[in-house]
FIDREN-456760 format. One line per field, with one value per residue (C-alpha): residue in one letter; x, y, z. Coordinates in steps of 0.5 Angstrom, whole numbers, plus 2048, in hexadecimal, padded with zeros to 3 digits. Layout:
REM residues N
residu: (A; ...)
X: (X; ...)
Y: (Y; ...)
Z: (Z; ...)
END
This chain:
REM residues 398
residu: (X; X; X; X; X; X; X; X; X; X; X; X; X; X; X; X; X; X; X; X; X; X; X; X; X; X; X; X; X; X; X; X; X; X; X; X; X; X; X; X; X; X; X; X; X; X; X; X; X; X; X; X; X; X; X; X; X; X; X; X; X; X; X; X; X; X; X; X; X; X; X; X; X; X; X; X; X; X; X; X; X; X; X; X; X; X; X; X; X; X; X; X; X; X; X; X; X; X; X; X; X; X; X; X; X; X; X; X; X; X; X; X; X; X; X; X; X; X; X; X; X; X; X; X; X; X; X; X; X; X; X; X; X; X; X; X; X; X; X; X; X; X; X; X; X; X; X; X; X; X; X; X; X; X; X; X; X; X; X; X; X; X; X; X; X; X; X; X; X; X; X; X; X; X; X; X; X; X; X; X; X; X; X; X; X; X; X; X; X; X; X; X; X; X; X; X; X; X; X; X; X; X; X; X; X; X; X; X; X; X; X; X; X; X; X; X; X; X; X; X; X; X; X; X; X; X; X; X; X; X; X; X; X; X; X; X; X; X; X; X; X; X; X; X; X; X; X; X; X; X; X; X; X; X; X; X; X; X; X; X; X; X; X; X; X; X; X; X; X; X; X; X; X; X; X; X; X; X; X; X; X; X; X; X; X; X; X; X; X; X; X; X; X; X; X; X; X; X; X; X; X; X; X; X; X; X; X; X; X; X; X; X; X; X; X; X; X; X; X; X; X; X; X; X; X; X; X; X; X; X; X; X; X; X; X; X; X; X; X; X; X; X; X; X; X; X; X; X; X; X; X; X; X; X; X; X; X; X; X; X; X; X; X; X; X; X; X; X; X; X; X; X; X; X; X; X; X; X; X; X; X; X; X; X; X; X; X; X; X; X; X; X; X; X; X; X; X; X)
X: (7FF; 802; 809; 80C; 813; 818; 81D; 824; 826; 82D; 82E; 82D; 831; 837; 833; 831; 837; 83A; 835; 82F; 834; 834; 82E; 82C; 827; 829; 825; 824; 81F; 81F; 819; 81A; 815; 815; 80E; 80B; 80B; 805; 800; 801; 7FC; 7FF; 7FF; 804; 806; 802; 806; 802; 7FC; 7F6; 7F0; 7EA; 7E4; 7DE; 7D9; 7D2; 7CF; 7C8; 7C2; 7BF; 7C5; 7C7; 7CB; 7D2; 7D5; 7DB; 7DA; 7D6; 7D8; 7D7; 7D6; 7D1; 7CD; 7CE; 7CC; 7C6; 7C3; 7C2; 7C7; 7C8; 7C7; 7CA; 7CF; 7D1; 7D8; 7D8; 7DC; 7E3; 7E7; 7E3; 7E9; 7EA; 7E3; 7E2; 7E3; 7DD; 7DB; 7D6; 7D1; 7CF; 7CD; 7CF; 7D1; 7D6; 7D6; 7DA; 7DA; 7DF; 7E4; 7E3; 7E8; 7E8; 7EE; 7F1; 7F5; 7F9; 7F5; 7F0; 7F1; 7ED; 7E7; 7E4; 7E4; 7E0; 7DD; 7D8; 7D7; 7D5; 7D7; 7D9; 7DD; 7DD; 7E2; 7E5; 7EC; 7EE; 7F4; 7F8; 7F6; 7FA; 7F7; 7FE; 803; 7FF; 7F9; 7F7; 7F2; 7ED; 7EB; 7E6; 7E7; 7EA; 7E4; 7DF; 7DD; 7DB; 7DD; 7DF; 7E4; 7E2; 7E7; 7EA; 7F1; 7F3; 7FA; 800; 7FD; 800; 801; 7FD; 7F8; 7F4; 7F3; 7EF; 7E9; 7E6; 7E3; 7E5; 7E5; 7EA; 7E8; 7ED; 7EF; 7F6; 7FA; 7FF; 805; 803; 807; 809; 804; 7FF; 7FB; 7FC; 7F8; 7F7; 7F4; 7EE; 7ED; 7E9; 7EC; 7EC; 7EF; 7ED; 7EB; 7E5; 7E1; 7E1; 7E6; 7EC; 7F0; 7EF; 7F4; 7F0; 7F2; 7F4; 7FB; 800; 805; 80A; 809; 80F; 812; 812; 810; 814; 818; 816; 818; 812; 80D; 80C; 80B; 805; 801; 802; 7FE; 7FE; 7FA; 7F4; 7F2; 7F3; 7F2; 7F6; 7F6; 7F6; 7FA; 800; 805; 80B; 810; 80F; 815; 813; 810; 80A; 807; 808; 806; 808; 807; 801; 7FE; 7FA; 7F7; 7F9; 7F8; 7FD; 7FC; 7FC; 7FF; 805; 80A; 810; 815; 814; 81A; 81B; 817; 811; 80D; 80F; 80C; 80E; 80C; 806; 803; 7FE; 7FF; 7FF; 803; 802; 801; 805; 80A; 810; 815; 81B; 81A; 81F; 821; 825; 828; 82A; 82D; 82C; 826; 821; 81F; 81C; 817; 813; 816; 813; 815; 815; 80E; 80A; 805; 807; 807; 809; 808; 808; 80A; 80F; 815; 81A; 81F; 81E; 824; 822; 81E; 819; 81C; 81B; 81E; 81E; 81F; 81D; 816; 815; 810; 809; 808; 805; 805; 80D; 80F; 812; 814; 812; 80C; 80F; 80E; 811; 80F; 80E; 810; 815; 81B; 81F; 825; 824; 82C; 82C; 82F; 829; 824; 821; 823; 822; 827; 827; 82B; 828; 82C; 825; 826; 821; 823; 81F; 819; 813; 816; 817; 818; 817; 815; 818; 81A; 821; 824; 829; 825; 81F; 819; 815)
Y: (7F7; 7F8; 7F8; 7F4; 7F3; 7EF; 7EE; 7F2; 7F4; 7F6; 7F1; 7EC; 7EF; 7EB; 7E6; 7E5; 7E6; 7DF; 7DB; 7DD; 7DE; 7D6; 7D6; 7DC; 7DA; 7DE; 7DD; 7E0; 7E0; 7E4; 7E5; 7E7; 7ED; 7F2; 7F4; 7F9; 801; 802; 7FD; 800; 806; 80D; 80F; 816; 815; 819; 81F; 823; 821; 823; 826; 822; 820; 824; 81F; 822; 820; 81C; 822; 821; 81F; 821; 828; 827; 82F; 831; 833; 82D; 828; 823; 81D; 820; 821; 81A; 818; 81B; 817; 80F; 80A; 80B; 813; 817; 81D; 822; 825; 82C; 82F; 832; 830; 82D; 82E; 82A; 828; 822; 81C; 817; 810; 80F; 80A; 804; 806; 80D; 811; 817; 81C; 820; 828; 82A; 82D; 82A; 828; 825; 827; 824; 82A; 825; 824; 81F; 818; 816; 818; 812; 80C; 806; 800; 802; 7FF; 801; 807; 80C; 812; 815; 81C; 81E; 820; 81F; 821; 822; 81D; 819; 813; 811; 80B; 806; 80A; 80E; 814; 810; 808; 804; 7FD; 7F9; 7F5; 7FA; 7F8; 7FB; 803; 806; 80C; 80F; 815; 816; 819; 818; 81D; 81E; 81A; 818; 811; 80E; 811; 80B; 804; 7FF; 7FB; 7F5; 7F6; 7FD; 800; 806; 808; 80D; 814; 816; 812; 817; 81B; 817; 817; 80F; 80B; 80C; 807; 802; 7FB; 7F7; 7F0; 7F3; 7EF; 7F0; 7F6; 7FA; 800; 802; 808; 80C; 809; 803; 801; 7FF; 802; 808; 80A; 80D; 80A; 80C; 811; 80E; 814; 817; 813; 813; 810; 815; 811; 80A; 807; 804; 7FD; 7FE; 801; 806; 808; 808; 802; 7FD; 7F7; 7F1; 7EA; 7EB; 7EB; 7F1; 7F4; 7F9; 7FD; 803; 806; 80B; 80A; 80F; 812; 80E; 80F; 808; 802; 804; 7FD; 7F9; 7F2; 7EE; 7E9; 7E5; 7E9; 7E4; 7E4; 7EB; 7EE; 7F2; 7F6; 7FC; 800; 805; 805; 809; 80C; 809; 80A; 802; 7FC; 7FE; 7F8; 7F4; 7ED; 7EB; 7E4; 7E4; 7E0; 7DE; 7E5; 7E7; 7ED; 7EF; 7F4; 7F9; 7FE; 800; 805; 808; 804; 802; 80A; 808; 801; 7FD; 7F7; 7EF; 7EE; 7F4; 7FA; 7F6; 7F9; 7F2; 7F0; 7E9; 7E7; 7E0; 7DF; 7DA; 7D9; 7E0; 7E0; 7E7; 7E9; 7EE; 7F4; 7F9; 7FB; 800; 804; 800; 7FE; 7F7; 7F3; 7EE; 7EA; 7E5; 7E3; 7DE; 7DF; 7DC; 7E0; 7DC; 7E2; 7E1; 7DA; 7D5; 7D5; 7D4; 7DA; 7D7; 7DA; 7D4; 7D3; 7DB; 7DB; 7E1; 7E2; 7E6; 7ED; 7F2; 7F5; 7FB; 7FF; 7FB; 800; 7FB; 7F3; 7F0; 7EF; 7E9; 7E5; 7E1; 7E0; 7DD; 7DF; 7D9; 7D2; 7D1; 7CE; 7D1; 7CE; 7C8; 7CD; 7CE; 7D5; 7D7; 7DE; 7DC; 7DF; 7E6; 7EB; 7F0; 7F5; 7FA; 801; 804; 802; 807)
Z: (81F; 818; 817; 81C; 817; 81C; 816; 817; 811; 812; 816; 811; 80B; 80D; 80F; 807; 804; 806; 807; 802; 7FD; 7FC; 7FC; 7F7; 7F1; 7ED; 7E7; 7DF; 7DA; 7D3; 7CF; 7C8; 7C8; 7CD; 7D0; 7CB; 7CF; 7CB; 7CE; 7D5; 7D7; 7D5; 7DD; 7DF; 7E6; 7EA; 7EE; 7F1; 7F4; 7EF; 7F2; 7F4; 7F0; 7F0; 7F4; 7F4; 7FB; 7FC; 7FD; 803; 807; 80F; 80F; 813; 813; 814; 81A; 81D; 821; 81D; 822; 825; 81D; 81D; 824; 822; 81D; 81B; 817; 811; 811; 80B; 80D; 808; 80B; 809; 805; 808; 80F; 814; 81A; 81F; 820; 81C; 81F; 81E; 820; 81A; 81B; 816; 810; 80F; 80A; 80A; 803; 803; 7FF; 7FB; 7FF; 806; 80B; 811; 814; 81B; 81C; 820; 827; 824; 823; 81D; 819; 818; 81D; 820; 81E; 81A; 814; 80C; 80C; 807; 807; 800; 7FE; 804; 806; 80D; 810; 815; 81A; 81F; 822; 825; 823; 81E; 81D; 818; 816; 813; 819; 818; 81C; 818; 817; 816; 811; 809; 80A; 803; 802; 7FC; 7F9; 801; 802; 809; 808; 80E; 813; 819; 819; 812; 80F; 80E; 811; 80D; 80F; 80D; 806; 806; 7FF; 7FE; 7F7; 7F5; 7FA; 7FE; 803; 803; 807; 80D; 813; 812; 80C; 808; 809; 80F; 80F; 816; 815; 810; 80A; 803; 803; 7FB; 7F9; 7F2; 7EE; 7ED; 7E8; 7E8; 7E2; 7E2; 7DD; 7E0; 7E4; 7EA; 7EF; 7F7; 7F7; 7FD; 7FD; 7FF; 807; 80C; 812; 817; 81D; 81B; 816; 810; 813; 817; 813; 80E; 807; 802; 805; 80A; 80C; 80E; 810; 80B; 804; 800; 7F8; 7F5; 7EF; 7EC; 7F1; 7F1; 7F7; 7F6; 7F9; 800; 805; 806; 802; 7FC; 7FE; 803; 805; 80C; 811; 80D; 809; 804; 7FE; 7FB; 7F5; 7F3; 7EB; 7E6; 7EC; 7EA; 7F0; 7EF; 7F3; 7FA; 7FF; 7FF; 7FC; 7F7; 7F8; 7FF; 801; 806; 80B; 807; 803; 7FC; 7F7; 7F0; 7EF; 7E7; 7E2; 7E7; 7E4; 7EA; 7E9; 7ED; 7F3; 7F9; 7F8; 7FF; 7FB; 801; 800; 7FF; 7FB; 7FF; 7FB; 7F4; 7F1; 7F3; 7F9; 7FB; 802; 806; 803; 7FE; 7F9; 7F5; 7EE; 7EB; 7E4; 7DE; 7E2; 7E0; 7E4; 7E3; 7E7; 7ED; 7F1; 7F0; 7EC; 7EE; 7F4; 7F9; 800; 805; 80D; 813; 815; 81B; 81C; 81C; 81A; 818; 812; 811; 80C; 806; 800; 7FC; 7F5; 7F3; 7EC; 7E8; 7E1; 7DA; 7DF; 7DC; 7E0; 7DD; 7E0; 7E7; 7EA; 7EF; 7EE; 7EE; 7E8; 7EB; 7EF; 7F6; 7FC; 803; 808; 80E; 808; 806; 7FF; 7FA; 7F3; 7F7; 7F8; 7F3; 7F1; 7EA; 7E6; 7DE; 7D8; 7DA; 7D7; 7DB; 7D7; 7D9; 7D6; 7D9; 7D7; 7DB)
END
């Protein structure tokens, strides 16, 4: 299941200090311009949750009313049936096995609320299915489940302006070829979004534009049932493929964004992650990534030592180009690591073809701007690890 972490952090702090020093590659490259502030997106941080879009519902659909049981609507009509969810607190009597193809809309103001007794709003094997403008909060579907649980290879559903909020485990986990197009993953009880195995997994904005910054909010998610060793944050995922951009992962008392045991070909850009309790960007044991075009800020708020708690942090993984993105205020900067990971192999978990290049890196208060370390005498100045063309100021640049 996601978040099988076996490293011992601690442990390995002493550990690191005698043998990754010989092998530290620390290595520093100075642009003559800084990237210009000015060709970023004027973006204010988000802090508050703003209120839902207005979603005008199809004529003509199934009424699902606050007093209904809404399984017993849906048991009632064919595949690929559309429900209107009506508006105000549907409460302890939403709980539904959707069938293929079906498409809940939601009116303005409609809550789904679990009140804590019921598992899930949305499961199953179902695929193609749509849930458009809704909140669902207040479900506990138990340890490592999640208010909103397709299978994980129930293929095509879409989640457009969703806000899956105070959850007991995690609001969401991914499916393959899911869309999560913006919405809210926040103030649950341990993750935002959680991803086991699914791959072809997109979180983007409403509009389908890229320079509008629109996409999914991950806030505010704790660790109230493990620590953040295990899982926790604004996303976790692990094995598929994955897009993300547009999104705003803040304040997590854990990880913003976080990538283990192979995870492949994830692309990872034009997000804002800032003030996460460790690392903003974590890839670890995984493989084939690009991380571009980000600004990370004030990450690492819990500074642990070694190379941990970077803003980008790239841990015992391969093929990652990281590049263009902005950093201020993190605890380190852009880093890499190199441990034995004997866990869940093949392949063999190298940090090695790590490319940093062309990123900013301000006002980093740990020792790191950059830089990579093993702690196991793996010799990383014969590995195809390089870091050029960046710029690191001691100013902030946020």
């Amino acid at each position: 299941m996601i978040g099988r972490n076996l490293r011992r952090r601690w442990a390995l702090i002493a550990v690191g200090m005698v043998l990754g020093l010989a092998s530290v590659l620390t290595l520093w490259a100075w642009a003559s311009d800084p990237m210009s502030r000015a060709t970023e997106p004027a973006v204010a941080p988000s802090t508050r949750e703003p209120p839902l879009l207005a979603q005008s519902c199809p004529a003509g659909g199934v009424a699902i009313g606050v007093g209904d049981d809404a399984q017993q609507v849906v048991n009632a009509h064919g595949a690929g049936t559309t429900y209107i969810v009506k508006a105000g607190t549907h409460l302890r009597n939403f709980s539904v096995r959707p069938k293929s193809g079906d498409r809940f809309c939601g009116e303005p103001g409609a809550v789904l609320d679990g009140g804590r007794s019921l598992s899930s709003a949305f499961f199953g094997d179902a695929t193609n299915v749509t849930l458009d403008s809704m909140t669902v909060q207040e479900y506990d579907a138990g340890r490592q489940g999640a208010a909103i649980q397709p299978d994980t290879h129930a293929s095509g559903w879409v989640l457009r302006n969703v806000s899956a909020l105070r959850n007991g485990w995690a609001g969401l986990l991914g499916a393959d070829g899911m869309q999560i197009l913006g919405g809210h993953y926040n103030d649950n009880d341990q993750l935002g979004i959680g991803g086991n195995e699914a791959t072809g997994i997109v979180l983007d904005g409403l509009d389908g534009n890229p320079g509008t910054f629109d996409g999914p909010e991950l806030a505010r998610n704790h660790t109230l049932h493990d620590s953040c060793e295990f899982e926790g944050g604004g996303m976790k995922w692990d094995v598929g493929q994955v897009t993300i951009r547009n999104v705003h992962a803040h304040h997590n008392d854990c990880r913003g964004l976080w990538a283990d045991i192979n995870a492949r070909g994830a692309l990872i850009e034009h997000n804002l992650v800032e003030d996460n309790w460790a690392e903003g960007i974590f890839y670890e044991i995984s493989q084939d990534a690009v991380i571009r075009n980000n600004r990370v800020y004030g990450n690492g708020v819990r500074a642990e030592t070694w190379y941990w708690d970077g803003g980008i942090t790239v841990a015992s993984s391969f093929n990652v180009e990281v590049y263009g993105n902005r950093l201020s205020g993190n605890h380190n900067g852009i880093t890499g690591t190199q441990q034995n990971r004997l866990d869940s192999t093949p392949p063999a978990h190298l940090l090695d073809n790590y490319q940093v290049h062309d990123n900013l890196i301000c006002a980093t208060s740990g020792p790191h701007p950059t830089g990579v370390v093993a702690d196991n005498g793996a010799n990383l100045a014969a590995r195809d690890i390089s870091f050029t063309g960046n710029t690191i100021q001691s100013s902030s640049c946020e």
